[in-house]
C-alpha angles and dihedrals in degrees: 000000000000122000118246100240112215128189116210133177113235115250144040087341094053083057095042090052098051087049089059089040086062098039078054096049100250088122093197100205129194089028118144109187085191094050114112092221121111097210123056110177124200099203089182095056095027087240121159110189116184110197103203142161103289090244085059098053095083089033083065093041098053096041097046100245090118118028093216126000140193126233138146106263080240084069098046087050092058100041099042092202120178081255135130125233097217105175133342110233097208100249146086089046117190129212121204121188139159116248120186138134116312087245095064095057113124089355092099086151083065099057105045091108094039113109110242119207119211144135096235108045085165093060090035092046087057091048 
């Protein structure tokens, strides 16, 4: 039999994640989530978990490497991979906002030269 192969990103979702797989009675065992190796495998339930950089979990998923991945829809905005979202399992929420000086607030016409730092200019440019 083949192994499942499932891309995680590495942190507080992969935990969160392995925490649903076993509520849901995929029991994921000889996973570290502090371990620096990229590849657990579960040999009783025929479970591969990669455990990658967040940006990397649809990069696994389009090119076949992983057969499903999770990763926050943030994530999937930025990255624009050739993935489905399938379902959104109702945790690891994200908040984006816009933070700037108080003298910039409702004056967007002021701010179109300014240089804007983020770690998802994708998501920022389409704001």
């Amino acid at each position: 039999m083949e192994y499942l192969n499932i891309a995680l990103p590495k942190g507080r979702l992969a935990v969160q994640t392995i925490e649903f797989f076993k509520k849901s009675g995929i029991p994921c065992k000889n996973i570290d989530e502090d371990s620096r190796k990229l590849i657990h495998i579960d040999e009783e339930n025929k479970l591969k978990i990669f455990l990658v950089k967040a940006a990397d979990v649809p990069v696994y998923v389009e090119y076949g490497a992983a057969d499903m991945g999770v990763v926050g829809r943030d994530t999937l905005m930025e990255e624009s991979r050739n993935v489905y979202d399938v379902l959104n399992l109702g945790f690891g929420a994200c908040r984006m906002c816009v933070a700037g000086e108080e003298k910039y607030f409702g004056k967007t016409d002021e701010i179109i030269n300014k240089r804007v730092a983020t770690k998802y200019p994708k998501i920022a440019s389409e704001f």
